[in-house]
Backbone bond lengths (Angstrom), bond angles and torsions (degrees), N, CA, C in turn:
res aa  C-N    CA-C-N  psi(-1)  N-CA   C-N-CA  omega(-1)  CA-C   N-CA-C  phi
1 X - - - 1.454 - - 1.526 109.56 -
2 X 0.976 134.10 140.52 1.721 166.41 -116.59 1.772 83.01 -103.41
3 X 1.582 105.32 -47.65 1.597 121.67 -160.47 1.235 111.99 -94.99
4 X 1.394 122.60 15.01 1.755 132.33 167.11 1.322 118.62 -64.99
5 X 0.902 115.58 -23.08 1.460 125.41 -170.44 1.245 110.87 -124.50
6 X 1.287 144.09 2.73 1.507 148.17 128.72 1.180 101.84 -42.46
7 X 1.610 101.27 121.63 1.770 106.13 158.70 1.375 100.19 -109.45
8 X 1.510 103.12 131.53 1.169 118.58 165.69 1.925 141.04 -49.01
9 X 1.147 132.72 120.27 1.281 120.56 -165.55 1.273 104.97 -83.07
10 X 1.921 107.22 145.96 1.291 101.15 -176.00 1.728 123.84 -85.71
11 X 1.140 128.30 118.33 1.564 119.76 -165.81 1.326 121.49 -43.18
12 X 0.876 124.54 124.57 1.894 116.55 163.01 1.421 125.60 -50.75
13 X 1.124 153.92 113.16 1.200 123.08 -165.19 1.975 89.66 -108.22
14 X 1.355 105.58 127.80 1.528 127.82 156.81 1.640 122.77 -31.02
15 X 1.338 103.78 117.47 1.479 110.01 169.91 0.998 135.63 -106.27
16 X 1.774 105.23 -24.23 1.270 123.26 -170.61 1.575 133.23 -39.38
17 X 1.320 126.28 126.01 1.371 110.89 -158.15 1.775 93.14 -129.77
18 X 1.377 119.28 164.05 1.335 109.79 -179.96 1.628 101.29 -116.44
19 X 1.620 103.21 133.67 1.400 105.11 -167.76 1.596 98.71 -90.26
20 X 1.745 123.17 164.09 0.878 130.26 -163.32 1.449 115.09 -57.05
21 X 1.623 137.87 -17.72 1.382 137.36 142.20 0.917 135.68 -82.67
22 X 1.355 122.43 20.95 1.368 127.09 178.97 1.944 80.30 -108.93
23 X 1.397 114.53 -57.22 1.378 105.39 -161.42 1.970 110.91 -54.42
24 X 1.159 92.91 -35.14 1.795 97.14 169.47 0.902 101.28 -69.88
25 X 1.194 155.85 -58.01 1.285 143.65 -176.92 1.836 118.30 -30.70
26 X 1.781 93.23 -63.19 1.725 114.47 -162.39 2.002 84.14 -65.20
27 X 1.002 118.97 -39.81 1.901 114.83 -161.20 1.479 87.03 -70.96
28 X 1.350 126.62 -25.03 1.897 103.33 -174.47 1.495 109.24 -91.62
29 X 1.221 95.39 -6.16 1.960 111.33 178.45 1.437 91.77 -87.33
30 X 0.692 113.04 -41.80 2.017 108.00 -173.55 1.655 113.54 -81.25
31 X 1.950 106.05 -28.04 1.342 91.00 156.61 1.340 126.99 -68.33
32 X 1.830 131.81 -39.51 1.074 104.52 151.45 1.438 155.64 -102.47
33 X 1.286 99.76 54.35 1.129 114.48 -172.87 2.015 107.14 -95.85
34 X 1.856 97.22 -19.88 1.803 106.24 152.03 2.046 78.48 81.24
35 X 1.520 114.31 155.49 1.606 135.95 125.73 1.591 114.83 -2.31
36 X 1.232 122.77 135.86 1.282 131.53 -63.53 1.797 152.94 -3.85
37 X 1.464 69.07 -60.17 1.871 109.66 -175.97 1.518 124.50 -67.12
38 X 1.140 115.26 -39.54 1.507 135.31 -171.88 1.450 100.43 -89.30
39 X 1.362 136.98 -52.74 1.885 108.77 177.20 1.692 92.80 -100.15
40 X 1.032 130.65 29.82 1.338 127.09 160.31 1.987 113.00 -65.98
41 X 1.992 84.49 -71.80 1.101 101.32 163.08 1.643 141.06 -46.72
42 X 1.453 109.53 -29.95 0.930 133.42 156.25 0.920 121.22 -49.94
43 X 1.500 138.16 -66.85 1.064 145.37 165.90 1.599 120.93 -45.74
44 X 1.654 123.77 -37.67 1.474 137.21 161.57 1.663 94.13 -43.82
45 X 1.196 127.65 -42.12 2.053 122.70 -159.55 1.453 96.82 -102.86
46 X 1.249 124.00 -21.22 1.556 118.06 177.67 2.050 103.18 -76.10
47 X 1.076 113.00 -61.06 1.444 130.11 -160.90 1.387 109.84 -83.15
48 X 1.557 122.45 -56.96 1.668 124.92 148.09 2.313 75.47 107.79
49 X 0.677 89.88 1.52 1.407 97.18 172.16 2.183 112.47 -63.46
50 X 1.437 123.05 156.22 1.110 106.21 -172.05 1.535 116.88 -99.50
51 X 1.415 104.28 144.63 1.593 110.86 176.84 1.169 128.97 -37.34
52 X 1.320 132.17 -13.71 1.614 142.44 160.65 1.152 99.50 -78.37
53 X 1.282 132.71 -52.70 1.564 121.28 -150.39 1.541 85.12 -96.25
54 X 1.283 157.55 -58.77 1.327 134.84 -159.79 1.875 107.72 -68.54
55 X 1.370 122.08 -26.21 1.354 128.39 155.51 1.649 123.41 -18.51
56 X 1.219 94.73 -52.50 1.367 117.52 -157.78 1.386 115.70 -124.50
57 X 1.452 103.32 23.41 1.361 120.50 -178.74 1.881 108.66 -63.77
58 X 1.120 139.82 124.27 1.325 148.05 130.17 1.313 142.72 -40.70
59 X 1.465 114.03 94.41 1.562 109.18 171.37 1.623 127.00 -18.15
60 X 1.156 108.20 -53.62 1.703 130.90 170.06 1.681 123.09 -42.27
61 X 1.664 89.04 -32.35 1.415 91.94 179.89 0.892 129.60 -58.97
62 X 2.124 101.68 -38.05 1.370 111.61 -159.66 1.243 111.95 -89.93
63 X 1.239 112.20 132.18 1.553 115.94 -169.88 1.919 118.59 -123.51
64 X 1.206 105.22 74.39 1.472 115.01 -157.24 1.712 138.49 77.60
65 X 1.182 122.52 -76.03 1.719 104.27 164.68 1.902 78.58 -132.36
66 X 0.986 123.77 39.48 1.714 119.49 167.97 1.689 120.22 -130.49
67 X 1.231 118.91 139.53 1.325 144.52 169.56 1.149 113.00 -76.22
68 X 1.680 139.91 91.89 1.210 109.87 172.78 1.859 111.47 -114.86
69 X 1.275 89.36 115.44 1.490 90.27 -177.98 1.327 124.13 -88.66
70 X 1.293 113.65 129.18 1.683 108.72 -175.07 1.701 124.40 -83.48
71 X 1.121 98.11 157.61 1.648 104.48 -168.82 1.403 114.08 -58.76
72 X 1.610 113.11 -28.94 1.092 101.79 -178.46 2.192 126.06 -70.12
73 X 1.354 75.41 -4.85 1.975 94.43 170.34 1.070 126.37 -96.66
74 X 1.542 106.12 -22.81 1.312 104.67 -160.65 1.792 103.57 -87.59
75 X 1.471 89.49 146.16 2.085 96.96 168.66 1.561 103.45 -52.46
76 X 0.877 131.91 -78.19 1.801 138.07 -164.32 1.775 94.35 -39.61
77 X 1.262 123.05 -21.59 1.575 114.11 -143.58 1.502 140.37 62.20
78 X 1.418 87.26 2.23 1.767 103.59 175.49 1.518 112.49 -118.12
79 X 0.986 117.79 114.49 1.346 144.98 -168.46 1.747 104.58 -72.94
80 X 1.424 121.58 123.35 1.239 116.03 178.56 1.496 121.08 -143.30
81 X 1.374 126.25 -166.78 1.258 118.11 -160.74 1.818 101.13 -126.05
82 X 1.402 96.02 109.92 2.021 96.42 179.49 1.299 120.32 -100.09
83 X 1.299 123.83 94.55 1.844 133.01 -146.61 1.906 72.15 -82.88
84 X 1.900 93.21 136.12 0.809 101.30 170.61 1.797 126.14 -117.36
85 X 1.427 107.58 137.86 1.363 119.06 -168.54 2.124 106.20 -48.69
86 X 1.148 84.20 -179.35 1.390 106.25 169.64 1.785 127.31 -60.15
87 X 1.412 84.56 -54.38 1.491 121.19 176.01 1.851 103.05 -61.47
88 X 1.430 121.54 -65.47 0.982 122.22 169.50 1.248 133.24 -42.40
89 X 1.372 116.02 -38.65 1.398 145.29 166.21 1.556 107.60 -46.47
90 X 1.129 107.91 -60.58 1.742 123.36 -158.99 1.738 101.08 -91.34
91 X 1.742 112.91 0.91 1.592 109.38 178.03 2.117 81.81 -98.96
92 X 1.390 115.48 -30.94 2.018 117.46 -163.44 1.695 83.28 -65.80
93 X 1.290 117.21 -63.81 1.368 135.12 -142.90 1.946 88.57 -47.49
94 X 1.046 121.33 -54.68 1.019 126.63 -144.29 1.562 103.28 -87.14
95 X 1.017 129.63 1.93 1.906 137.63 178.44 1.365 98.51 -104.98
96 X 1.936 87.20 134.98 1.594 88.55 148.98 1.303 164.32 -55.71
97 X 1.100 155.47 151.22 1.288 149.56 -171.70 1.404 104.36 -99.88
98 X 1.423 131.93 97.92 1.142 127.05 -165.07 1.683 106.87 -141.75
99 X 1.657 110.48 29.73 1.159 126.62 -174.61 1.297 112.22 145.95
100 X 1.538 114.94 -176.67 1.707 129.69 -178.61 1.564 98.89 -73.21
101 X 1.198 141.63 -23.46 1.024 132.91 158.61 1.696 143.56 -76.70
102 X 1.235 107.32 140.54 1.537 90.42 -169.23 1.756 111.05 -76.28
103 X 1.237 115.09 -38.67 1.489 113.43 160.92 1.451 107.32 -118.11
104 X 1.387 103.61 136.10 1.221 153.67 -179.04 1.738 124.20 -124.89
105 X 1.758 94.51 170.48 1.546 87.54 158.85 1.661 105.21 -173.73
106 X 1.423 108.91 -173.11 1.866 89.02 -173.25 1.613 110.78 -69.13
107 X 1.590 90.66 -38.19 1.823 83.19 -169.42 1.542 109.43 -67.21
108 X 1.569 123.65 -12.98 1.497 108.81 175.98 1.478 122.00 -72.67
109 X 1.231 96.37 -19.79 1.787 117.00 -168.93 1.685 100.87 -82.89
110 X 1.286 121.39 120.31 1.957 124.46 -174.52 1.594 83.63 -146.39
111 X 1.316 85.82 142.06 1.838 128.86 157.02 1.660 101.83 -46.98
112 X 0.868 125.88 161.00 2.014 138.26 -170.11 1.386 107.13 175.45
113 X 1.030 108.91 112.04 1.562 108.95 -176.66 1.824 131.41 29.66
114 X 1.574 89.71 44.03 1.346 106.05 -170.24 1.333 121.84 87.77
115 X 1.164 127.28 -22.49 1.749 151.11 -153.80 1.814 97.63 -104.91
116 X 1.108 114.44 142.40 1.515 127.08 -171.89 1.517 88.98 -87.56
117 X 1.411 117.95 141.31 1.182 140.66 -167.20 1.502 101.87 -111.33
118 X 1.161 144.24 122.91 1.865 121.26 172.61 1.997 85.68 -136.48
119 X 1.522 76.68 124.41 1.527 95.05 175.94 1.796 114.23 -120.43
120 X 1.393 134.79 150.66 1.323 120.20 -173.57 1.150 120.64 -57.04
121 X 1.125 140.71 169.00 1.603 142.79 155.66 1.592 105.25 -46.65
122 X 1.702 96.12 146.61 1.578 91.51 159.04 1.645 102.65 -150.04
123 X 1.431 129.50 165.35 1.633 102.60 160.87 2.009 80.15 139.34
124 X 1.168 116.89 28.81 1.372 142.37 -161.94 1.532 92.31 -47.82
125 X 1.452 110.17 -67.58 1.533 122.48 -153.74 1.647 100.23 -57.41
126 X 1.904 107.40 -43.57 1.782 106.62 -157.46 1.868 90.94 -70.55
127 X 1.418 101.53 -41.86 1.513 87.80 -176.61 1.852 129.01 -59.73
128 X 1.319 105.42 -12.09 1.467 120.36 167.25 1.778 128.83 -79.48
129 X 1.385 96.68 -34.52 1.272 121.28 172.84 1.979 101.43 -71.68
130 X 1.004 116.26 -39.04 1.535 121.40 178.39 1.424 101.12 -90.71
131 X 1.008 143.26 29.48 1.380 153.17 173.22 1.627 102.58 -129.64
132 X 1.359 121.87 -67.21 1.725 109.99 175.21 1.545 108.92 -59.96
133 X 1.229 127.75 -12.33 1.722 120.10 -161.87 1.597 114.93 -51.80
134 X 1.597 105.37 -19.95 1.539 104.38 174.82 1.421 124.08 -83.91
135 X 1.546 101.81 -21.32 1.340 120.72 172.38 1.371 131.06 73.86
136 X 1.871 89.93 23.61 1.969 89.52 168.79 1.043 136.71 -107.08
137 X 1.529 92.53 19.75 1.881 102.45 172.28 1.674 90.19 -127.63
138 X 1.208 126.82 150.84 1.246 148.30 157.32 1.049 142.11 -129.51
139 X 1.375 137.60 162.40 1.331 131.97 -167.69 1.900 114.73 40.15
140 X 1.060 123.38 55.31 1.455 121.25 -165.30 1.432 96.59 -142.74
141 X 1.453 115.56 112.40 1.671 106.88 146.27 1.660 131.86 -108.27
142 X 1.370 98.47 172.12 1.428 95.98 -174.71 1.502 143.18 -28.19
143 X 1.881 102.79 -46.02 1.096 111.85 151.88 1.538 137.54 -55.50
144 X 1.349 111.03 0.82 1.492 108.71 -161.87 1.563 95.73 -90.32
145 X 1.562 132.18 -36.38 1.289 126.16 169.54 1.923 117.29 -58.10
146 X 1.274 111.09 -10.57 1.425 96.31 167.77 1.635 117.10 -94.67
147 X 1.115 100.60 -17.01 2.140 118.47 159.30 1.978 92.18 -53.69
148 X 0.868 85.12 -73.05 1.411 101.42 -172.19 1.273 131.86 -42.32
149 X 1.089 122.78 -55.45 2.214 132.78 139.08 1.690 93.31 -23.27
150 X 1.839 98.04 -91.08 1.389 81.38 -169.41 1.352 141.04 -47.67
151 X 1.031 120.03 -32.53 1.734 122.72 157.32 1.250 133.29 -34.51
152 X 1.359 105.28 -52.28 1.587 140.15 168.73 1.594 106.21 -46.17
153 X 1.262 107.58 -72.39 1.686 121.94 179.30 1.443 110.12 -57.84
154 X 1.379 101.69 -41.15 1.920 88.09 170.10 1.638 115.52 -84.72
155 X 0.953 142.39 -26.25 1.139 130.06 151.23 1.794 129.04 -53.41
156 X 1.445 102.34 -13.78 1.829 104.18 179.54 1.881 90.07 -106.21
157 X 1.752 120.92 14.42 1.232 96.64 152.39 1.501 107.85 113.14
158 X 1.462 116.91 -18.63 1.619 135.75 -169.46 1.845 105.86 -61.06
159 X 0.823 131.68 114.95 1.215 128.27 -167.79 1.826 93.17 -55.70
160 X 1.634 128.69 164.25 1.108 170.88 -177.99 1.723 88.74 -59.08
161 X 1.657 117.89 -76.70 1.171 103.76 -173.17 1.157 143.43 -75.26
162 X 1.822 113.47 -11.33 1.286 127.04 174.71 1.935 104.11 -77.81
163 X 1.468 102.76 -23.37 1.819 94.42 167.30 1.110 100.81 -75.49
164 X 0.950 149.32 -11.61 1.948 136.35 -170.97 1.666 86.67 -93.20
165 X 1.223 133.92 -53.45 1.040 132.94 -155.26 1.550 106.90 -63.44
166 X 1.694 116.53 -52.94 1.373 120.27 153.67 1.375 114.76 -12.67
167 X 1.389 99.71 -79.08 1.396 115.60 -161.11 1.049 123.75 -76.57
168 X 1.741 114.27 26.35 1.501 132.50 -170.98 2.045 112.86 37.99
169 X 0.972 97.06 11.52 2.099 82.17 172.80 1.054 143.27 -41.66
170 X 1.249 138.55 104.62 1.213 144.49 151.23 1.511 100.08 28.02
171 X 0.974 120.35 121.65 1.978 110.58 151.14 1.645 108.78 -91.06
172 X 0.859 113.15 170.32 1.426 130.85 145.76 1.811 130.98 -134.98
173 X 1.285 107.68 -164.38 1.900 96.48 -178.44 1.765 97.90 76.45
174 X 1.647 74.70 164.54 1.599 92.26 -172.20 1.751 101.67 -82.82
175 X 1.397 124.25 -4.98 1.206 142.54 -163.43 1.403 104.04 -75.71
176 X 1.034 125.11 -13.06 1.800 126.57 -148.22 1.700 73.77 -109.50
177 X 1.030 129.14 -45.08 1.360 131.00 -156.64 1.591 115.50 -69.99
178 X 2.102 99.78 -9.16 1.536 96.29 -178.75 1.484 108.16 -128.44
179 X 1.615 99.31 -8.79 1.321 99.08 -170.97 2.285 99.49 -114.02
180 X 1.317 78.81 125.85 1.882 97.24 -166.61 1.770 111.96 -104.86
181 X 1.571 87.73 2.07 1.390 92.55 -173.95 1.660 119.23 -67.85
182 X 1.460 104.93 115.43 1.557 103.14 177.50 1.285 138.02 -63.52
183 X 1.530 106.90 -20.09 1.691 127.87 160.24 1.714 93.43 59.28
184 X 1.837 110.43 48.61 1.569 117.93 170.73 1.732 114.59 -70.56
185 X 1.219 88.91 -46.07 1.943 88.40 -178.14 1.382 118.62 -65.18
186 X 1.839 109.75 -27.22 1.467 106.98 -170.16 1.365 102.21 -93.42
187 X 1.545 124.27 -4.88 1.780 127.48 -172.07 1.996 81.53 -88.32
188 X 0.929 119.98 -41.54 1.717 111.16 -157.23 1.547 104.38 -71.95
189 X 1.658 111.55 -37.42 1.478 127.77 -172.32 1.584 96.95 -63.21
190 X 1.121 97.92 -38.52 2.178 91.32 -178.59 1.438 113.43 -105.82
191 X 1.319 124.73 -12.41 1.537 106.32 151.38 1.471 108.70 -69.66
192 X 1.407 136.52 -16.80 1.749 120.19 -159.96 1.241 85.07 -88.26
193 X 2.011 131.13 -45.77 0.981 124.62 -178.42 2.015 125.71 -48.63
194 X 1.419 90.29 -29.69 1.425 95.82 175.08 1.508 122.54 -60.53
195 X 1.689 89.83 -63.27 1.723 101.90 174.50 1.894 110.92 -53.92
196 X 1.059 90.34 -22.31 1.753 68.74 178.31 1.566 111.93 -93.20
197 X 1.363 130.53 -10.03 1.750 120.50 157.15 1.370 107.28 -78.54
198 X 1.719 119.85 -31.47 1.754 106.96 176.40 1.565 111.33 -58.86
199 X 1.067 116.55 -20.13 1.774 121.46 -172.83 1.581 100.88 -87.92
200 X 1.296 113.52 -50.29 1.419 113.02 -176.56 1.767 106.28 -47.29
201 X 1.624 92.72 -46.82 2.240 101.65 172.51 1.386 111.04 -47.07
202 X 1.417 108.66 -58.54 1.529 102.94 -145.20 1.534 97.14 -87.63
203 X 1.929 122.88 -12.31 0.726 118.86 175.53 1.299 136.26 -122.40
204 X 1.742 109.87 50.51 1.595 120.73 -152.58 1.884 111.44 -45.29
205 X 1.589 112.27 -48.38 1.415 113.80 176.55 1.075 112.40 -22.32
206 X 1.922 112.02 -72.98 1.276 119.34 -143.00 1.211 99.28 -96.09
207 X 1.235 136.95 -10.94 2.034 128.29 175.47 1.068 99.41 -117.77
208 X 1.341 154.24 8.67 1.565 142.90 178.96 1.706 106.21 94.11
209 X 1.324 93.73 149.97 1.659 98.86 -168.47 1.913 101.33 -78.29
210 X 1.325 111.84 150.55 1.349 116.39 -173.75 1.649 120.95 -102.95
211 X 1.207 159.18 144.00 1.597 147.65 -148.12 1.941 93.47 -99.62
212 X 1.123 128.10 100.78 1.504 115.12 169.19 1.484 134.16 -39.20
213 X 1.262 125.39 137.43 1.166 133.68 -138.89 1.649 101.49 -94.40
């Protein structure tokens, strides 16, 4: 084979974390960054959930202050339930309903045999590029705010496995095979705990200023 003699490069694996002024920073970039994009993203730093699956999030899903995402979306292939905070609530509450999707936009939305078509948002990169244009966060991608949740939650104390559980992960071991426990009350208890230091960030005035991380 052609590829025997290719040595493989070793990956970097990503650390990058966003410190408590960088994250105020990116949330006033996302306020104006307006519908789609701006409580999209928002929602990526509230939930710590992944940019495909909140993309393509469904009105239908949401079923009172809960997220339930199905397996057939989810990365792991296991479909789970993301109780959603207050904070999260009051970024849903506030978007239009302009289809089966929760973000959207006009150009995703097309005519089909006469019948309104509503397809998710897409256009990821230009909306990121209009997010650094002020230039006070750098070197940061999208994924780096779901590093960042989890970090967050283990430093306010959240045990190790209820962040994996958040963050829907893969299990492995013969252990996954006996233990079915969804660990819903203790995933909601440390996202509310989250959203309330992301508010204290983005909102030093009104909750007291926070020590950067």
């Amino acid at each position: 084979s052609p590829a025997v003699r290719i040595t493989p490069e070793k990956e970097t694996e990503r650390d990058r974390l966003l410190n408590c002024d960088e994250i105020r920073a990116v949330w006033s970039a996302f306020d104006q960054l307006g519908y789609p994009f701006g409580p999209l993203f928002k929602l990526l730093l509230v939930t710590g959930q992944r940019r495909g699956e909140v993309a393509v999030m469904r009105w239908s899903e949401i079923e009172g202050d809960n997220w339930r995402l199905p397996g057939s979306r989810a990365k792991s292939g296991s479909g789970h339930l993301i109780p959603l905070s207050p904070l999260a609530l009051q970024i849903l509450d506030g978007l239009p309903r302009v289809g089966k999707h929760v973000f959207s936009s006009d150009r995703a939305s097309e005519k089909s045999n006469g019948k309104e078509t509503d397809k998710p948002v897409n256009g990821f990169a230009k909306a990121k590029r209009l997010c650094d244009k002020g230039g006070q966060v750098t070197d940061w991608h999208l994924h780096d705010m779901r590093r960042t949740v989890a970090t967050n939650m283990r430093e306010l104390g959240v045990d190790r496995l209820i962040v994996s559980k958040v963050l829907n992960h893969a299990e492995s071991g013969i252990t996954k095979v006996y233990d079915r426990y969804a660990a819903d009350p203790e995933k909601r208890r440390a996202l509310e705990r989250w959203a309330r230091r992301l508010e204290t960030i983005v909102q030093p005035e009104s909750a007291g200023e926070v020590v950067n991380l």
